[in-house]
PDB file of the backbone (N, CA, C, O) and the ligand in Angstrom, with CONECT records:
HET     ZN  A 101       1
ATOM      1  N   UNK A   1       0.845  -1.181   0.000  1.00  0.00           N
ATOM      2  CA  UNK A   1       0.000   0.000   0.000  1.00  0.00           C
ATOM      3  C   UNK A   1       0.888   1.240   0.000  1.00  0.00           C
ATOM      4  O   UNK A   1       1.891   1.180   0.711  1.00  0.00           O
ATOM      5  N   UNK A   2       0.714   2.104  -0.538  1.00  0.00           N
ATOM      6  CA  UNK A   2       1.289   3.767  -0.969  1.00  0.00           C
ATOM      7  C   UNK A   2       0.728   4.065   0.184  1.00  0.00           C
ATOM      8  O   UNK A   2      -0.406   3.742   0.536  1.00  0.00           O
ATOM      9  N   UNK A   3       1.929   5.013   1.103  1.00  0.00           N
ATOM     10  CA  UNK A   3       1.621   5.842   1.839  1.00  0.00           C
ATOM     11  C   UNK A   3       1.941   7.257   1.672  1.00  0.00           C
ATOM     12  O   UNK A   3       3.102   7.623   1.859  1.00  0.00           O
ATOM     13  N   UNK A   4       0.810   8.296   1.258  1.00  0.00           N
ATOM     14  CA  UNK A   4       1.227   9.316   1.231  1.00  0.00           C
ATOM     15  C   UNK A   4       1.733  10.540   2.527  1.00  0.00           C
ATOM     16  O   UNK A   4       0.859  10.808   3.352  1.00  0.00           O
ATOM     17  N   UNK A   5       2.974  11.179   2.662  1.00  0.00           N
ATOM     18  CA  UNK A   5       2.985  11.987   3.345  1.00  0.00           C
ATOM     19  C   UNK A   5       2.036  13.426   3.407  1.00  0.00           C
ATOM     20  O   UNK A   5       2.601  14.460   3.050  1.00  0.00           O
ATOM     21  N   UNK A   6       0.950  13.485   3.747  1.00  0.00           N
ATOM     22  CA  UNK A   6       0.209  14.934   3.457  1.00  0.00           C
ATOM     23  C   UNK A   6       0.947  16.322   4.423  1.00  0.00           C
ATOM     24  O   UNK A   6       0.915  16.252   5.651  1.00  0.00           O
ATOM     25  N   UNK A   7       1.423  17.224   3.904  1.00  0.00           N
ATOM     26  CA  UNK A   7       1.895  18.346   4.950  1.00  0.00           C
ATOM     27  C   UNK A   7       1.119  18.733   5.551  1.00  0.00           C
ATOM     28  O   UNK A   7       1.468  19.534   6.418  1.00  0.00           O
ATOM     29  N   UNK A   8      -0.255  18.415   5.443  1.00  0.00           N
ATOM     30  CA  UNK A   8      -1.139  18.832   6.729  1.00  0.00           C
ATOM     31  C   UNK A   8      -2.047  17.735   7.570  1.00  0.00           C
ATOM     32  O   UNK A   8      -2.432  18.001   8.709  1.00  0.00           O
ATOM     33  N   UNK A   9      -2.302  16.713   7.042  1.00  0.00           N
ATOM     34  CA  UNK A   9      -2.849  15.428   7.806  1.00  0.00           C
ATOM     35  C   UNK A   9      -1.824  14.715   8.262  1.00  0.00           C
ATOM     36  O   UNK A   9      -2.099  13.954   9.189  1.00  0.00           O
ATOM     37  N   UNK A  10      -0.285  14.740   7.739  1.00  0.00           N
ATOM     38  CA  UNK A  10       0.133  13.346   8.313  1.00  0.00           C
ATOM     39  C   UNK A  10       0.279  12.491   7.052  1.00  0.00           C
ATOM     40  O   UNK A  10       0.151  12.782   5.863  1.00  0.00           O
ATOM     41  N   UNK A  11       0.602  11.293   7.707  1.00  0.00           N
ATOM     42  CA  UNK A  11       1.023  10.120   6.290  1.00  0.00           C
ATOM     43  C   UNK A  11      -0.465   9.224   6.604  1.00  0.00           C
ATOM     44  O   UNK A  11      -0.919   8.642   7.589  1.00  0.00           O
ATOM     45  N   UNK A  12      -0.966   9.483   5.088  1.00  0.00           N
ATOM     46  CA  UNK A  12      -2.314   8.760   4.980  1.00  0.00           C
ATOM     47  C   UNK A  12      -2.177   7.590   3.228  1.00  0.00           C
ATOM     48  O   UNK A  12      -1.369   7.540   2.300  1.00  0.00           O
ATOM     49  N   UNK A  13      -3.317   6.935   3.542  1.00  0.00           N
ATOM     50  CA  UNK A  13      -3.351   5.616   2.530  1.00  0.00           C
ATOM     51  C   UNK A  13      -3.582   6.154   1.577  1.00  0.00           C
ATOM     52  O   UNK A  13      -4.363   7.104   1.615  1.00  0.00           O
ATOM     53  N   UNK A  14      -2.938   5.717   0.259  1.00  0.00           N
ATOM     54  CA  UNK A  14      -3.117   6.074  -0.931  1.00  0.00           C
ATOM     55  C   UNK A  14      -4.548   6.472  -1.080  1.00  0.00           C
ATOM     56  O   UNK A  14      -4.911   7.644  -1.189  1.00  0.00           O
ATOM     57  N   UNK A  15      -5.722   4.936  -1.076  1.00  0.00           N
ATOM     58  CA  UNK A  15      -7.398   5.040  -1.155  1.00  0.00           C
ATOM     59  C   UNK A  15      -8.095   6.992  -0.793  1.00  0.00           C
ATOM     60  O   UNK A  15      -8.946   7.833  -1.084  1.00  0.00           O
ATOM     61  N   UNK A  16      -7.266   6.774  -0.223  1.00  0.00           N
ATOM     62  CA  UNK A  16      -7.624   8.656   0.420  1.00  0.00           C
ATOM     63  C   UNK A  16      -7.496   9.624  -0.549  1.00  0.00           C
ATOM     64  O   UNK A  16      -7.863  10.757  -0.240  1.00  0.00           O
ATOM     65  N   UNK A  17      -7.146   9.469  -1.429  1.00  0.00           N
ATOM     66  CA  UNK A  17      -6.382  10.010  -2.434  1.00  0.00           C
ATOM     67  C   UNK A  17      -6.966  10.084  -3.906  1.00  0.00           C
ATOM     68  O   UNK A  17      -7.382   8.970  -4.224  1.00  0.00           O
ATOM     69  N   UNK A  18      -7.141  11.054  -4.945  1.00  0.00           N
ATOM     70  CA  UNK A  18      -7.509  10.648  -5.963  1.00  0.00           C
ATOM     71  C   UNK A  18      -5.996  11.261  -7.243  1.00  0.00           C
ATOM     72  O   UNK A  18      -5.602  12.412  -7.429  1.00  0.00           O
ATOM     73  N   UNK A  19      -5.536  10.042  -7.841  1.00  0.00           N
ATOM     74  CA  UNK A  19      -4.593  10.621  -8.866  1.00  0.00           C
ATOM     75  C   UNK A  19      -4.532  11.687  -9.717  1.00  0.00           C
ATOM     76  O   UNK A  19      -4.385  11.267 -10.865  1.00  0.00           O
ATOM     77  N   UNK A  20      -4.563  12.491  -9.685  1.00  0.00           N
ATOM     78  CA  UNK A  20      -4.733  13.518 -10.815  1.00  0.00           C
ATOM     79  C   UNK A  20      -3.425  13.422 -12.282  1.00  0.00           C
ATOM     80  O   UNK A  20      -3.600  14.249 -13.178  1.00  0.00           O
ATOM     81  N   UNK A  21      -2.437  12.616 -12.406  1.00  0.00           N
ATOM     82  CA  UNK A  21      -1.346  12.671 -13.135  1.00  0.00           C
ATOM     83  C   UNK A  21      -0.300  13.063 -12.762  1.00  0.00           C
ATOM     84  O   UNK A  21       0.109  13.259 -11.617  1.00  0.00           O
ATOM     85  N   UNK A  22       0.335  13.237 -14.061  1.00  0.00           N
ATOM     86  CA  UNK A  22       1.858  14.332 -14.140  1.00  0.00           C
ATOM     87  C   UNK A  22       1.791  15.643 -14.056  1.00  0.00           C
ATOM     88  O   UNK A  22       0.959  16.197 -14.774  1.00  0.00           O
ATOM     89  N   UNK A  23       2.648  16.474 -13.156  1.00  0.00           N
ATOM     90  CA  UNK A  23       2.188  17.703 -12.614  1.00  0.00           C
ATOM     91  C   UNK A  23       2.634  18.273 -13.887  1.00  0.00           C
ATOM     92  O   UNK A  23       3.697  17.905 -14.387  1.00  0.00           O
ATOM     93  N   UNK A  24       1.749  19.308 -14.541  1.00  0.00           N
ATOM     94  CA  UNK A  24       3.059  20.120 -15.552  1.00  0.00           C
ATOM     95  C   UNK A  24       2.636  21.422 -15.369  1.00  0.00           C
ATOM     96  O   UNK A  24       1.681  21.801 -14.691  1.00  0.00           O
ATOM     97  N   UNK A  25       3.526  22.177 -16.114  1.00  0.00           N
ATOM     98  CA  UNK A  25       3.346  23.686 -15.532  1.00  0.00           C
ATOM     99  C   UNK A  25       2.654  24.366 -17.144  1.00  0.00           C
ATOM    100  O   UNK A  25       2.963  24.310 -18.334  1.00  0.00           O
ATOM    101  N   UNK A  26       1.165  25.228 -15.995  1.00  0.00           N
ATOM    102  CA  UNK A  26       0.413  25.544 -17.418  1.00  0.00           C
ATOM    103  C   UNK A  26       0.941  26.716 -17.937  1.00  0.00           C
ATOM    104  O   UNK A  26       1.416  27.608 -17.234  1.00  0.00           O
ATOM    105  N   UNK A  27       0.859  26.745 -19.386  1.00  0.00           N
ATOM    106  CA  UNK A  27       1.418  28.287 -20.147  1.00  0.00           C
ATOM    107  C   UNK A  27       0.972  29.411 -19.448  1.00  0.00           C
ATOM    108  O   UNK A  27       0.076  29.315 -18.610  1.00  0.00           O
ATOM    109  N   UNK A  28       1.597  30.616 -19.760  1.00  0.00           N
ATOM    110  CA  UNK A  28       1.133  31.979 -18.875  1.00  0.00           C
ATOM    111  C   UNK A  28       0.083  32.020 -20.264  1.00  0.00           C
ATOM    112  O   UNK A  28      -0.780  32.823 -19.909  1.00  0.00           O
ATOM    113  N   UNK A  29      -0.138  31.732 -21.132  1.00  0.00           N
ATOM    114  CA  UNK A  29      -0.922  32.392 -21.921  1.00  0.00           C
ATOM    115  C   UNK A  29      -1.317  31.778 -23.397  1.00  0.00           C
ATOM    116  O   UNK A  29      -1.224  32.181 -24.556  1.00  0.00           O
ATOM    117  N   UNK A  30      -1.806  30.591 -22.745  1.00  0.00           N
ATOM    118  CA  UNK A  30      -2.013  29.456 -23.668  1.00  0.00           C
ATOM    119  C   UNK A  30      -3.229  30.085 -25.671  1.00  0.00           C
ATOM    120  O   UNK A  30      -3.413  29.505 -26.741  1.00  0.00           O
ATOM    121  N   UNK A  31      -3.518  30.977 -25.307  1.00  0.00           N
ATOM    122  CA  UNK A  31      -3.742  31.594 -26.802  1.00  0.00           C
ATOM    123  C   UNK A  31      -2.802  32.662 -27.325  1.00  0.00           C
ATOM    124  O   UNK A  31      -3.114  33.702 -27.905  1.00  0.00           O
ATOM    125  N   UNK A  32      -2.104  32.403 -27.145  1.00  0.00           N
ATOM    126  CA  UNK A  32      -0.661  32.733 -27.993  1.00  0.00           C
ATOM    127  C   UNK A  32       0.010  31.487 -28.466  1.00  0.00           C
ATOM    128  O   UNK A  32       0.738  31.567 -29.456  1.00  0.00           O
ATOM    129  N   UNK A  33      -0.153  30.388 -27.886  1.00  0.00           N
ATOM    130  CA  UNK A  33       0.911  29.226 -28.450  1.00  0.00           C
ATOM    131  C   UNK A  33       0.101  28.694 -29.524  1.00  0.00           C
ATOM    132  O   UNK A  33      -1.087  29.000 -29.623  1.00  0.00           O
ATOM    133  N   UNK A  34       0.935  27.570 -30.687  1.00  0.00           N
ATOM    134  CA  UNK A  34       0.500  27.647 -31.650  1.00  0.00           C
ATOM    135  C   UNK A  34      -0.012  26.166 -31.471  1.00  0.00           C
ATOM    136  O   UNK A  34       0.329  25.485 -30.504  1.00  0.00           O
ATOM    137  N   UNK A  35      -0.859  25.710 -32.474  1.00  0.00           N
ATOM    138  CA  UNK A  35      -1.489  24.274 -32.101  1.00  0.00           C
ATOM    139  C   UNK A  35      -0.902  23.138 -31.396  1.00  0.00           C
ATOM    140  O   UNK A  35      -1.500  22.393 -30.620  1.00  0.00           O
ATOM    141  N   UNK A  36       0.490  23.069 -31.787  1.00  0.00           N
ATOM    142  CA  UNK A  36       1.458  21.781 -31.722  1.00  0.00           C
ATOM    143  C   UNK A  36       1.591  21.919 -30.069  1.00  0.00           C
ATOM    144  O   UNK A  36       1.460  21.105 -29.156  1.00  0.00           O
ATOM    145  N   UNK A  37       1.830  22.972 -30.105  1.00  0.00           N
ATOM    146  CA  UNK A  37       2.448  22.777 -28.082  1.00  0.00           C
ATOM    147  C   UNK A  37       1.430  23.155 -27.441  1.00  0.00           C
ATOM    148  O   UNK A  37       1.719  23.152 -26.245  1.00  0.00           O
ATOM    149  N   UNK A  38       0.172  23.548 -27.644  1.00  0.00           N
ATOM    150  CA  UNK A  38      -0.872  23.291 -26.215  1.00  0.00           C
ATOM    151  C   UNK A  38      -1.310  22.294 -26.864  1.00  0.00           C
ATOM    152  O   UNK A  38      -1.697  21.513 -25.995  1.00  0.00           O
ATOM    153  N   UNK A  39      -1.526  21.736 -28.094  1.00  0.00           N
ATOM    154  CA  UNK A  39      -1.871  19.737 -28.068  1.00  0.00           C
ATOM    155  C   UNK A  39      -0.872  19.390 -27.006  1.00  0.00           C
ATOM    156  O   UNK A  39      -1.347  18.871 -25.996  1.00  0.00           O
ATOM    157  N   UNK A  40       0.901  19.649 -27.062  1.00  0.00           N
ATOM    158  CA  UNK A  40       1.212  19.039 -26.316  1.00  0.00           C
ATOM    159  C   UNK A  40       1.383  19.246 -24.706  1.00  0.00           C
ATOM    160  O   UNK A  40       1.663  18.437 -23.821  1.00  0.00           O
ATOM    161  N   UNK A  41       1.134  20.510 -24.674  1.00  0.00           N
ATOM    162  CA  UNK A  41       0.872  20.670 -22.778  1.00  0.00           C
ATOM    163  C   UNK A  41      -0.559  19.954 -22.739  1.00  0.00           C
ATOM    164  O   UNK A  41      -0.668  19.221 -21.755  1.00  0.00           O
ATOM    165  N   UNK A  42      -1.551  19.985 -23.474  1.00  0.00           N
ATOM    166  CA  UNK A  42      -3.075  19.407 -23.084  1.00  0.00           C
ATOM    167  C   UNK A  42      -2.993  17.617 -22.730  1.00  0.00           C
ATOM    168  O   UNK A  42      -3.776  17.048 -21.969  1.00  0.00           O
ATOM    169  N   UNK A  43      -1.755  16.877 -23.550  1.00  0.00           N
ATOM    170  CA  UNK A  43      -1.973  15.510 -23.980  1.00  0.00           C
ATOM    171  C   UNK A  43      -0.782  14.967 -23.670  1.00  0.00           C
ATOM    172  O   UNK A  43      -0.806  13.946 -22.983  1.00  0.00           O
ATOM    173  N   UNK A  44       0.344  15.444 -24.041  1.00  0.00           N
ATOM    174  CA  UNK A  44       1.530  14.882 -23.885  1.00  0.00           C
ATOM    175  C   UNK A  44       2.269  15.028 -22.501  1.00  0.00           C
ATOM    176  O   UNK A  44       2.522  16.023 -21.821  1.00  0.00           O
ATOM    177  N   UNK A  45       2.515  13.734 -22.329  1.00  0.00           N
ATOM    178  CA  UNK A  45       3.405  12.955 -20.843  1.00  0.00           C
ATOM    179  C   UNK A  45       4.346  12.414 -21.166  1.00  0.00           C
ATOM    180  O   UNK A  45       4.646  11.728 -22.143  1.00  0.00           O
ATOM    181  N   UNK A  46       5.145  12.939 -19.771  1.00  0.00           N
ATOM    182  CA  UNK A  46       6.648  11.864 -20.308  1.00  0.00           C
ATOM    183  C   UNK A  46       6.317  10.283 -19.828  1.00  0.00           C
ATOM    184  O   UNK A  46       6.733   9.375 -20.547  1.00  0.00           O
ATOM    185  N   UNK A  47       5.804  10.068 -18.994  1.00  0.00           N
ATOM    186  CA  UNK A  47       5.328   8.797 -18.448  1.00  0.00           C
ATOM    187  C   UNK A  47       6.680   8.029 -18.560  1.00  0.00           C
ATOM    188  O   UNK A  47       6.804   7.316 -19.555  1.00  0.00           O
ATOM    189  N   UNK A  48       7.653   8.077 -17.718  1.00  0.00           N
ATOM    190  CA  UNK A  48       8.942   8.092 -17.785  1.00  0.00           C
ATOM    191  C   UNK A  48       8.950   7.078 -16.454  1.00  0.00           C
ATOM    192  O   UNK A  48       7.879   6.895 -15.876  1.00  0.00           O
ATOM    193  N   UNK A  49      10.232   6.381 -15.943  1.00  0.00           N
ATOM    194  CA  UNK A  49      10.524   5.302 -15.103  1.00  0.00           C
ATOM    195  C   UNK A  49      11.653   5.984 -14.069  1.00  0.00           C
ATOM    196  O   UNK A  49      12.792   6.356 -14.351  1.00  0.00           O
ATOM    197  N   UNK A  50      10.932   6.025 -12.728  1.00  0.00           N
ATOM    198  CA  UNK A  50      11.924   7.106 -12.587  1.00  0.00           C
ATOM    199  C   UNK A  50      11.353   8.069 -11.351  1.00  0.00           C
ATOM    200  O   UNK A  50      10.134   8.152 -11.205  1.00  0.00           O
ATOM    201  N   UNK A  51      12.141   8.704 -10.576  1.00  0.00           N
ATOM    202  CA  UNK A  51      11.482  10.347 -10.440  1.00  0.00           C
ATOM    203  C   UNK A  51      10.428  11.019 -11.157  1.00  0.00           C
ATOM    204  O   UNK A  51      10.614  10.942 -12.371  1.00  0.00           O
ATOM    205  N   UNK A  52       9.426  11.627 -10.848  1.00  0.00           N
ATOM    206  CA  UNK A  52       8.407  11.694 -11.537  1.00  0.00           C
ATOM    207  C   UNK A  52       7.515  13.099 -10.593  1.00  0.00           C
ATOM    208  O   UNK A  52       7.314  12.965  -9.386  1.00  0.00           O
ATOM    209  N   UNK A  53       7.183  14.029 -11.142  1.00  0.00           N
ATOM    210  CA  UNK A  53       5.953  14.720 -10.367  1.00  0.00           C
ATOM    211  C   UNK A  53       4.630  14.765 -10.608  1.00  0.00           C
ATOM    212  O   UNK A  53       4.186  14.955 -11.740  1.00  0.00           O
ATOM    213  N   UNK A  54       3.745  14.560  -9.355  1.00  0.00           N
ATOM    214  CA  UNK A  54       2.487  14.293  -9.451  1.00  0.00           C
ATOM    215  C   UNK A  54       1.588  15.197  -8.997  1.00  0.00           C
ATOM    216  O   UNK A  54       2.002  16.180  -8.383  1.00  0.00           O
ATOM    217  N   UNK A  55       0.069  14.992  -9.249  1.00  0.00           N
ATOM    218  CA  UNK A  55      -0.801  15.825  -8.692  1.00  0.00           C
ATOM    219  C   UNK A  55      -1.638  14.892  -8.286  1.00  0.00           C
ATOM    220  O   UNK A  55      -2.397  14.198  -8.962  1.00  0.00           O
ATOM    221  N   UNK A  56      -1.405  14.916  -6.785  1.00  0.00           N
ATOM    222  CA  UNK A  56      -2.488  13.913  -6.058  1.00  0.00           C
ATOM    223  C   UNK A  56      -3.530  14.801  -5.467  1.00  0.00           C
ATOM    224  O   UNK A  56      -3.291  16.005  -5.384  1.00  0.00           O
ATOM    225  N   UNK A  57      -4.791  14.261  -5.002  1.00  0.00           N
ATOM    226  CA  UNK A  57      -5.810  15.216  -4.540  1.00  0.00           C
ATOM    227  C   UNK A  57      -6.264  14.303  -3.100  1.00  0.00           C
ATOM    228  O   UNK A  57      -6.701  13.154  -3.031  1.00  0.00           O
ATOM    229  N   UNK A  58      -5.959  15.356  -1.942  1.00  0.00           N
ATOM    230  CA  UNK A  58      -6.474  14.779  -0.605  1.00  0.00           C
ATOM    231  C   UNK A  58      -8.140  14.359   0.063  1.00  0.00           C
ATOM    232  O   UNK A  58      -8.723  14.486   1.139  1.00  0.00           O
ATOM    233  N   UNK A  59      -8.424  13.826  -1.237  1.00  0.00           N
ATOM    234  CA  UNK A  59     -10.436  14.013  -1.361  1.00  0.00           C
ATOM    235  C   UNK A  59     -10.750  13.766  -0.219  1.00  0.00           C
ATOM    236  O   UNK A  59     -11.569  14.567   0.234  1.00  0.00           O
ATOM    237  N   UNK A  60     -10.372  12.812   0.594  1.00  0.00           N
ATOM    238  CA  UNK A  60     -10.890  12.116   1.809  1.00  0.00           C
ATOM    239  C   UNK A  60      -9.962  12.618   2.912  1.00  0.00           C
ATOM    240  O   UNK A  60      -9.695  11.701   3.688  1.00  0.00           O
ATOM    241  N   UNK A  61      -9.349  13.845   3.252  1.00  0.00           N
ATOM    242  CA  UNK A  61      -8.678  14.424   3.887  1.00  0.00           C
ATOM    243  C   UNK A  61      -8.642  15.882   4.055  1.00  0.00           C
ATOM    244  O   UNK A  61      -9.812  16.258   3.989  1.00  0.00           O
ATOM    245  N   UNK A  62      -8.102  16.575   4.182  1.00  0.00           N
ATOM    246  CA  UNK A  62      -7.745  18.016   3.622  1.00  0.00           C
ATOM    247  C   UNK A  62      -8.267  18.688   2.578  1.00  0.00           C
ATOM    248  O   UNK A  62      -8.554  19.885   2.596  1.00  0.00           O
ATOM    249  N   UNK A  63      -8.464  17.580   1.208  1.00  0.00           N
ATOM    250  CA  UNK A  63      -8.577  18.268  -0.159  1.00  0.00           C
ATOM    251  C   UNK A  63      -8.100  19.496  -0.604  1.00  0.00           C
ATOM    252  O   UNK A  63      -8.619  20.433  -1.210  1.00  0.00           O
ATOM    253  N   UNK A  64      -7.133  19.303  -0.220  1.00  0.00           N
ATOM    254  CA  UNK A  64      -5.820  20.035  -1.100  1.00  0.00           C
ATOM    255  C   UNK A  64      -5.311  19.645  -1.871  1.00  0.00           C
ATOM    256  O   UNK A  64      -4.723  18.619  -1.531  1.00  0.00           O
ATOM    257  N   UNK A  65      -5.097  20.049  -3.415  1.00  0.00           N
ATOM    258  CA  UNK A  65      -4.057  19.471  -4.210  1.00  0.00           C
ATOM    259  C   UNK A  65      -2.594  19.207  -4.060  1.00  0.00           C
ATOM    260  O   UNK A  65      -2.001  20.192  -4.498  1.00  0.00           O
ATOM    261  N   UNK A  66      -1.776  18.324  -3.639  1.00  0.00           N
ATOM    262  CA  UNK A  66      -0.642  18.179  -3.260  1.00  0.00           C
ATOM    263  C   UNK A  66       0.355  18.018  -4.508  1.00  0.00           C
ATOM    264  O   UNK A  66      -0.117  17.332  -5.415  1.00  0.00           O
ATOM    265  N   UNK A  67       1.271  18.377  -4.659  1.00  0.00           N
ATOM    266  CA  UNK A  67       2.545  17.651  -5.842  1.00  0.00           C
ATOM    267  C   UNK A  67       3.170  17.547  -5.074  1.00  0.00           C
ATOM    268  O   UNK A  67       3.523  18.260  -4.134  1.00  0.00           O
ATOM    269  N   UNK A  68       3.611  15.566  -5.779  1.00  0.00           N
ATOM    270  CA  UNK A  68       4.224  14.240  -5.294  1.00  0.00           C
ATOM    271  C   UNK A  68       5.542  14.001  -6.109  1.00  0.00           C
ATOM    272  O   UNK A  68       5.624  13.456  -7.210  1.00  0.00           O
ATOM    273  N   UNK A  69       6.554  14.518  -5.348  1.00  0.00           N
ATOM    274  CA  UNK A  69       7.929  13.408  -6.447  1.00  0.00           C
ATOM    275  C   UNK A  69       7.515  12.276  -6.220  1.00  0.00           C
ATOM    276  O   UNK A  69       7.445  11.960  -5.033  1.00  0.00           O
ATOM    277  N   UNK A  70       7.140  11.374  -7.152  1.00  0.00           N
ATOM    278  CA  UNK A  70       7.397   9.714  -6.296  1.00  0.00           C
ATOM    279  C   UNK A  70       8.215   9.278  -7.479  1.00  0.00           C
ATOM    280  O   UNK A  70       8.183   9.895  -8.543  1.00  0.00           O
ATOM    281  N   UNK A  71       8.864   8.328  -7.303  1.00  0.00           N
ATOM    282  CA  UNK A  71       9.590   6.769  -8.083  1.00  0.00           C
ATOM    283  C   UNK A  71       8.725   6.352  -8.391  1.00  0.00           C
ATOM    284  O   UNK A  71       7.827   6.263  -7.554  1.00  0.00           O
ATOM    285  N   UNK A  72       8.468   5.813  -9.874  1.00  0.00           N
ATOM    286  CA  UNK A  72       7.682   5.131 -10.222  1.00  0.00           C
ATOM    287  C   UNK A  72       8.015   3.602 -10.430  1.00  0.00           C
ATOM    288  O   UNK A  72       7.487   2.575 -10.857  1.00  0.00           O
ATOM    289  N   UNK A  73       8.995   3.971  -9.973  1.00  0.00           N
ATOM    290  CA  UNK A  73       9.658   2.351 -10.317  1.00  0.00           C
ATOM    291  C   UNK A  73       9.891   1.504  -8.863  1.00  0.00           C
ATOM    292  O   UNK A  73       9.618   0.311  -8.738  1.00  0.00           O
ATOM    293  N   UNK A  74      10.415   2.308  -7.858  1.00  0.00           N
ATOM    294  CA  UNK A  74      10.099   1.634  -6.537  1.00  0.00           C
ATOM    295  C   UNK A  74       8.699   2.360  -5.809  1.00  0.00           C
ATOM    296  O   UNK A  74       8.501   1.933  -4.671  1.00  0.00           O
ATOM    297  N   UNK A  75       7.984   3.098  -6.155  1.00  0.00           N
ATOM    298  CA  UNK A  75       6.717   3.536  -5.509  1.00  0.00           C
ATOM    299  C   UNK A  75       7.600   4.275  -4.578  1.00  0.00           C
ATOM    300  O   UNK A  75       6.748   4.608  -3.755  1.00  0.00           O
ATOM    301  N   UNK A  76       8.643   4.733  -4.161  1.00  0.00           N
ATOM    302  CA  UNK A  76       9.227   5.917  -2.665  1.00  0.00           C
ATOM    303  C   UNK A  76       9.052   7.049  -2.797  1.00  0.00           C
ATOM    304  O   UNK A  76       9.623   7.709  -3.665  1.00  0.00           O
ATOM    305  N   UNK A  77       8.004   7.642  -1.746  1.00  0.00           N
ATOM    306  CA  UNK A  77       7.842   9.299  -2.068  1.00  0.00           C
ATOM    307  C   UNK A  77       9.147   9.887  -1.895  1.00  0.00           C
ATOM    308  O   UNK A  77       9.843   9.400  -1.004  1.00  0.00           O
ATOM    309  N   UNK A  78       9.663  10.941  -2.648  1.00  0.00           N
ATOM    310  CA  UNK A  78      10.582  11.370  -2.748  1.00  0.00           C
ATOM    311  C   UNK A  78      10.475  13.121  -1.992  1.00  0.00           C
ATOM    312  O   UNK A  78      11.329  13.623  -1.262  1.00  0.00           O
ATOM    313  N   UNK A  79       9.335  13.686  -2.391  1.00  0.00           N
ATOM    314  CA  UNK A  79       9.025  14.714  -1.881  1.00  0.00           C
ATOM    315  C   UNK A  79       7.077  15.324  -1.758  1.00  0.00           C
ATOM    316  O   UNK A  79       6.240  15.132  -2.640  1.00  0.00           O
ATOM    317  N   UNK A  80       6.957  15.675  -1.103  1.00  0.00           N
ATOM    318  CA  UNK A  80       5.397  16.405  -0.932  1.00  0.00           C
ATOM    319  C   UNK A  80       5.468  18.000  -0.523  1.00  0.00           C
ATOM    320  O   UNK A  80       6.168  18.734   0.176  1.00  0.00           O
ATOM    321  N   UNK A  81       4.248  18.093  -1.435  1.00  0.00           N
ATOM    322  CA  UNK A  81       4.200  19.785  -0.860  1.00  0.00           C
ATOM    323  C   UNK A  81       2.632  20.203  -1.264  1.00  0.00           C
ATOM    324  O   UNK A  81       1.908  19.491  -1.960  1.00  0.00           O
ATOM    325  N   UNK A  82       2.249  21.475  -0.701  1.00  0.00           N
ATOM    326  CA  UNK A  82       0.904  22.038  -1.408  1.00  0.00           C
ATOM    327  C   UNK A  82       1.057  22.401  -2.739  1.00  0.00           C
ATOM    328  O   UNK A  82       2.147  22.895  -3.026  1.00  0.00           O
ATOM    329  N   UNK A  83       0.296  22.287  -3.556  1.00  0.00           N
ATOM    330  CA  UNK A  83       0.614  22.350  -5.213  1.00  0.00           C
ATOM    331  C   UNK A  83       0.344  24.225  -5.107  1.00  0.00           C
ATOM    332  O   UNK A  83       0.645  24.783  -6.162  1.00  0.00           O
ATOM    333  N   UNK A  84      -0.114  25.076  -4.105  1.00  0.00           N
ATOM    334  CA  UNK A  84      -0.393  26.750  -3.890  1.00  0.00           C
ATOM    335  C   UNK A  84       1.219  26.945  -3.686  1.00  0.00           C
ATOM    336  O   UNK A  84       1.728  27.951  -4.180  1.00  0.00           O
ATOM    337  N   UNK A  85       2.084  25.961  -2.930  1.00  0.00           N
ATOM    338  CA  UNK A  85       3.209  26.795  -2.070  1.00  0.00           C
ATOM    339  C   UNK A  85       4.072  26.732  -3.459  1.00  0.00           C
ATOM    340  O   UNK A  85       3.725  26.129  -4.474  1.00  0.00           O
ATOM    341  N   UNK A  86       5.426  27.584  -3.257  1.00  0.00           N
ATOM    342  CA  UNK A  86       6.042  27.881  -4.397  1.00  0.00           C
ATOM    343  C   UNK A  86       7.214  26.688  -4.259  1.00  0.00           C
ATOM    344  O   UNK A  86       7.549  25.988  -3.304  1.00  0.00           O
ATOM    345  N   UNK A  87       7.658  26.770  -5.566  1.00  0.00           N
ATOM    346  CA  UNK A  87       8.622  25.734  -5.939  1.00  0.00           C
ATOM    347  C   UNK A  87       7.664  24.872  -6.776  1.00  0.00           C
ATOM    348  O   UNK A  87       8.071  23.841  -7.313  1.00  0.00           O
TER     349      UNK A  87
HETATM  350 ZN    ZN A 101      -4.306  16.139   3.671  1.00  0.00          ZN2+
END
């Protein structure tokens, strides 16, 4: 079982949790870019093996959006934070 560290509940069970994906960072001004790259901010993932950032959602907790470094390859959280705080 995935245990997530939440910065404000504590370390809670994955089930608590709803996946939201790969965190990515949205354009400042997505009608200026030209078709090819908001298809690919809208669709495209690295879905990579590895270090990885996520957007988990604390539904059954807090419900805060959190971003998750995790390993996808050994499941080890690597880092947590509020997806509001900077960095
Ligand atoms: Zn929480």
């Amino acid at each position: 079982m995935l245990l997530i560290p939440c910065p404000f509940c504590g370390e809670r069970a994955e089930i608590e949790f709803v996946a939201g994906g790969e965190a990515v960072t949205r354009p400042e001004n997505p009608a200026v870019l030209d078709d090819a790259v908001f298809t690919d901010y809208l669709y495209n993932r690295d879905n990579r093996r590895g270090a990885l950032r996520e957007q988990w959602w604390h539904a059954h907790g807090c419900r805060r959006w959190l971003v998750v470094e995790r390993d996808t390859q050994s499941n080890e959280i690597l880092s947590v934070r509020d997806s509001e705080s900077a960095g």
